[in-house]
C-alpha positions in Angstrom: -25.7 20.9 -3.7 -24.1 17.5 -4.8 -21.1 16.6 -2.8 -18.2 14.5 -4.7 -17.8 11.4 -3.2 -14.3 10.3 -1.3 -11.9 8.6 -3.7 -12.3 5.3 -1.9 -16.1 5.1 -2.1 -15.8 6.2 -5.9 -13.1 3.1 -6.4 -15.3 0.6 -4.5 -18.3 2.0 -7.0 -16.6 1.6 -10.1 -15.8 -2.1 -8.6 -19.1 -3.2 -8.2 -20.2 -1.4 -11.2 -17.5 -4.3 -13.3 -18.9 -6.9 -11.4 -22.5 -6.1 -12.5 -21.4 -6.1 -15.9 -19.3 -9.0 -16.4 -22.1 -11.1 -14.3 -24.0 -10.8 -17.4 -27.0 -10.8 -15.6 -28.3 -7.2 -16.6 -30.8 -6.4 -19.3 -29.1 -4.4 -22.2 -30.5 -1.4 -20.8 -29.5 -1.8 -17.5 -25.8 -2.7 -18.6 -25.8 0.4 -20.5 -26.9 2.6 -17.8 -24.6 1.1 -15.2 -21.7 1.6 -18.0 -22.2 4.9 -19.1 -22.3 5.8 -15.0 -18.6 3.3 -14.7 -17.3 5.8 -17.4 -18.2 9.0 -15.8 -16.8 7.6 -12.2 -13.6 6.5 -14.0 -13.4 10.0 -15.3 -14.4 11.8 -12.0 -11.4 9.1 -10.2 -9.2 10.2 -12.7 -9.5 14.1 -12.4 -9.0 13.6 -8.8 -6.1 11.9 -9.2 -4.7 14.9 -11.1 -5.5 16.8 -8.8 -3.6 15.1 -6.2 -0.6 15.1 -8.4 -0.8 18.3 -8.6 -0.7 19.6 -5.3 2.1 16.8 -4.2 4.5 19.1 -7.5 3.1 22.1 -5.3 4.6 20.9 -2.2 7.9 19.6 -3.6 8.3 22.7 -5.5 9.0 24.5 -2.1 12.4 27.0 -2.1 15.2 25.8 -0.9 14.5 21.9 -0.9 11.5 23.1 2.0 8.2 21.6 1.9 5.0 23.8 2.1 1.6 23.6 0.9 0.4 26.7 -1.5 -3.1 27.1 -3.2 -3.4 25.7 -6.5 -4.4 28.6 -7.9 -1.5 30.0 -6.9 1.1 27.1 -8.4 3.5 29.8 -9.7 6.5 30.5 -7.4 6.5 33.9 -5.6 8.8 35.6 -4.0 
């Protein structure tokens, strides 16, 4: 089971992951590697994010001005 890492340890990652690179210290290989990983992190930061974007519209989106927390699934207003 693989566990998604916090946002903060993903952002101090993708930091050391740039500094690697622009050391200019790694092989071609190496810099490749640690790239291609920088890309997929940036992606993974991104998504999450979203989806904290998302449920922050869910909460202001309560009726009457009232803030509540509903599933994401269920984004739709109900009544």
């Amino acid at each position: 089971m693989s566990t998604q890492p916090s946002f903060d340890d993903g952002l101090d990652r993708l930091e050391a992951l740039v500094q690697q690179l622009e050391s200019g210290n790694l092989s071609l290989e190496d810099a490749l590697t640690r790239f291609e990983e920088g890309v997929q992190l940036s992606q993974a930061l991104q998504k999450q994010l979203s989806e904290a974007q998302r449920r922050v519209e869910v909460l202001k989106a309560g009726l009457g001005g009232e803030y509540r927390a509903d599933p994401l699934d269920d984004a739709k207003e109900s009544r």
